[in-house]
N, C-alpha and C positions, 0 to 999 in steps of 0.2 A: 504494500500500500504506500502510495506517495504522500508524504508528510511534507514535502519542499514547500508548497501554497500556506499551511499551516504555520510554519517556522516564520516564515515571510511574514504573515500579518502581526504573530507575536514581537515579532522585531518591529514593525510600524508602529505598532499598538506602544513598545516600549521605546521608542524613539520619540513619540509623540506626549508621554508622560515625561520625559525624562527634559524635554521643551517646558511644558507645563510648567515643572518642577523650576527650573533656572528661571524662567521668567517671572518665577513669585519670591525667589533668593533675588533676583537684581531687583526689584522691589522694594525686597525688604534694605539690603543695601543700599539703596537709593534715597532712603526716607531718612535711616540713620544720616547723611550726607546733606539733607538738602537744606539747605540756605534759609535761615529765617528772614520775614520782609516784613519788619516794624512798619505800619501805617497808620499808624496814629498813636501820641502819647498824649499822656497830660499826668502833670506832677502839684505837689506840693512841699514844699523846702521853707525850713527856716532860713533868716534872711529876704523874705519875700519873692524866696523861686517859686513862683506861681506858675511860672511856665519852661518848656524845657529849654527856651531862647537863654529864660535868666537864672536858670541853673547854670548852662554853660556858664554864661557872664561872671555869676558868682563863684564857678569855681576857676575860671580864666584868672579872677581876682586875686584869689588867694582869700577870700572873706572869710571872718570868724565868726559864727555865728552865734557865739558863746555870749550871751547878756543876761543880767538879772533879772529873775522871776518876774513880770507882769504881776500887779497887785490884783486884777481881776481872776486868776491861777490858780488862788487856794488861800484858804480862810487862815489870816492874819494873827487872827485870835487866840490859834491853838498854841503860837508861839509863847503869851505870855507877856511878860513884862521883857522878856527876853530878845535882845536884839538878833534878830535871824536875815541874813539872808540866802536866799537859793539863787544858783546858777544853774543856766543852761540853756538848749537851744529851743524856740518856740515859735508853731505856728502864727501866724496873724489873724487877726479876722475868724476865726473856727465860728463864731458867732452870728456872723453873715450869713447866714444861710435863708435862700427864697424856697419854700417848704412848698409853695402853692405850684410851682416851675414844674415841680415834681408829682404833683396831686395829692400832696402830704396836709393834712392841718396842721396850722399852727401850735396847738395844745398836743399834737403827735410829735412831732419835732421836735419840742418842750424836754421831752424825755426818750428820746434818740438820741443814743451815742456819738457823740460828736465822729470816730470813724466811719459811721455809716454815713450822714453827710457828706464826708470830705470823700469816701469814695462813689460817692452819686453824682457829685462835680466834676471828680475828676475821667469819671466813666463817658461823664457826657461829654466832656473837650476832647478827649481822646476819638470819639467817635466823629464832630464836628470837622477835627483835625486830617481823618480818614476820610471825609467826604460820604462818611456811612448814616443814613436817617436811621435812628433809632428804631423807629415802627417798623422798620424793612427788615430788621433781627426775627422777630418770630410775635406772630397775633392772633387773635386767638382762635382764629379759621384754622394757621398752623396749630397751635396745640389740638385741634379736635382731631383734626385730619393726623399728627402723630400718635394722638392715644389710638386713635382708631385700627392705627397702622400696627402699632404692639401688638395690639391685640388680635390681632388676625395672621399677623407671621410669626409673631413670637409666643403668644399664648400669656403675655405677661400687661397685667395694667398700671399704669402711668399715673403720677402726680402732674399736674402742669408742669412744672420745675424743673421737671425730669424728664417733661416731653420736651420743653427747650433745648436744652442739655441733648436729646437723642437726633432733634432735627440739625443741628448746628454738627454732631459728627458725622448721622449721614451723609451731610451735603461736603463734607470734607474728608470722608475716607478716602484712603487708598487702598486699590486692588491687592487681597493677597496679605493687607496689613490690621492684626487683630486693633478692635476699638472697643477701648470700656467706658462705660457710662455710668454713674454713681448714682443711686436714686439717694433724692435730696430731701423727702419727704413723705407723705401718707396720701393716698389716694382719696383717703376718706376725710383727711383735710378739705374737700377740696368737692364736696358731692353734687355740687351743681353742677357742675362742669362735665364730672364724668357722665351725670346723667343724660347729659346733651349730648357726648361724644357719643355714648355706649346703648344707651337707652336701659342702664341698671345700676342699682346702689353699687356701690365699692363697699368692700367687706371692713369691717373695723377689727382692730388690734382687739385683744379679747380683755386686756385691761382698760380700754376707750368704750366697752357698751354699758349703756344705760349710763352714758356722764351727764347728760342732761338733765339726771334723776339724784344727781347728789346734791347734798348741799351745797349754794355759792360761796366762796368767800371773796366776793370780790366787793371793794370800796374805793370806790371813785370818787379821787381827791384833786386838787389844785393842786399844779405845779410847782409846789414851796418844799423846797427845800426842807427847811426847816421841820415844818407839818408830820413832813414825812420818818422825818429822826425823831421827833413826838410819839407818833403811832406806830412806831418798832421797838422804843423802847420802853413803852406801856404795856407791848404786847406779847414782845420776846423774851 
C-alpha cells in the first residue's frame, strides 16, 4: 500500500503548524520590542509644574522646591505653644477644584480626597493634550454592547468598570498575545444596567443579600471638620 500521498500531507499539515507556531513567537517578540508612543501627559509638581512645559523648565532650573508648610496644610494648634515649623514640597491650589466640570456636587467634592481631584484634572489635560474627547473612550451603548458581549462568548458577567477595562483591551490586543483584565467591581453594584444589557438581575455576593433589610447607620452630616471629630469620639 502506498503511504507517499499520506507522508506528504503530514508534512504540509506540519509545515503549516510549525508557520502558525513562528508567527505567534515573532508576535510575541515583537510586543516585548515595541516602542511606547506617549500622547498625551499632564502632571502636577511642586513648584507650580502644572504642566509638562514647566516641569521641564523647573527642572532645566535646577528649582528647589523645598518651602515651608502652607499655614492652610494642617492645624497649627496641635503644635502648642511650641514653635514648629515643617518643610517640604507642596502642591498649589489642591483647593481649586471645578467639581461641577466633572458632574460632581459640591458637598461630594467636600469630602473627596484631594488625589482623586488632582487625578481627574490631570486625566482630563492629558486627554485634551492627545486630541482624545473623553466621551469617545467608552458610553454607555459601549458598556451594554460589552457586557453583552461577555456574556455570550465568555459565559462570564461584567460590572460596567470592567466592561470598560475589556472594551479598551479588545480594541488593542495583539494577535497571539495573552490579555488580562481585572474585574474592578460587582455586577450587582450596578443592577440597572445589567438589567438593560442582559435583561436579568446579576447574582449578589451571599454576604450583600437582604442589605436592604439591615439596619442603617448612616448620618448625614455637614462638611465640618470638626463635627465630624465630635461624632467619632462620642461614638468610638
Amino acid at each position: 500500500m502506498d503511504t507517499q500521498p499520506d507522508r506528504r500531507a503530514l508534512l504540509k499539515n506540519a509545515l503549516t503548524a510549525i508557520e502558525t507556531l513562528q508567527a505567534k513567537l515573532n508576535a510575541v517578540e515583537q510586543a516585548k520590542k515595541e516602542p511606547i508612543a506617549i500622547v498625551g501627559m499632564g502632571c502636577r509638581f511642586p513648584g507650580g509644574a502644572n504642566s509638562p512645559e514647566a516641569y521641564w523648565q523647573l527642572l532645566q532650573d535646577g528649582v528647589d522646591t523645598i518651602r515651608q508648610s502652607p499655614p492652610d496644610r494642617w492645624d497649627q494648634s496641635i503644635a502648642g505653644d511650641t514653635a514648629v515649623s515643617w518643610y517640604g514640597s507642596f502642591l498649589d491650589g489642591i483647593d481649586q477644584f471645578d467639581p461641577q466640570f466633572f458632574g460632581i456636587t459640591p458637598r461630594e467634592a467636600s469630602t473627596m480626597d484631594p488625589q482623586q481631584r488632582l487625578v481627574l484634572e490631570v486625566t482630563w489635560e492629558a486627554l485634551e493634550r492627545a486630541g482624545i474627547a473623553p466621551d469617545s473612550l467608552s458610553s454607555h451603548a459601549d458598556r451594554l454592547a460589552t457586557i453583552r458581549l461577555a456574556q455570550q462568548k465568555y459565559g462570564v458577567m461584567l460590572d460596567t468598570h470592567t466592561a470598560d477595562g475589556l472594551k479598551v483591551a479588545l480594541e488593542n490586543r495583539l494577535p497571539g498575545v495573552p490579555m488580562v483584565v481585572l474585574e474592578t467591581a460587582q455586577p450587582a453594584k450596578f443592577e440597572e444596567t445589567i438589567r438593560e444589557a442582559l435583561g436579568s438581575e446579576p447574582v449578589r455576593p451571599a454576604d450583600l443579600a437582604g442589605i436592604e433589610n439591615l439596619p442603617q447607620r448612616v448620618v448625614v452630616m455637614a462638611p465640618d471638620v470638626e463635627a465630624v471629630k465630635r461624632y467619632l469620639v462620642e461614638r468610638v
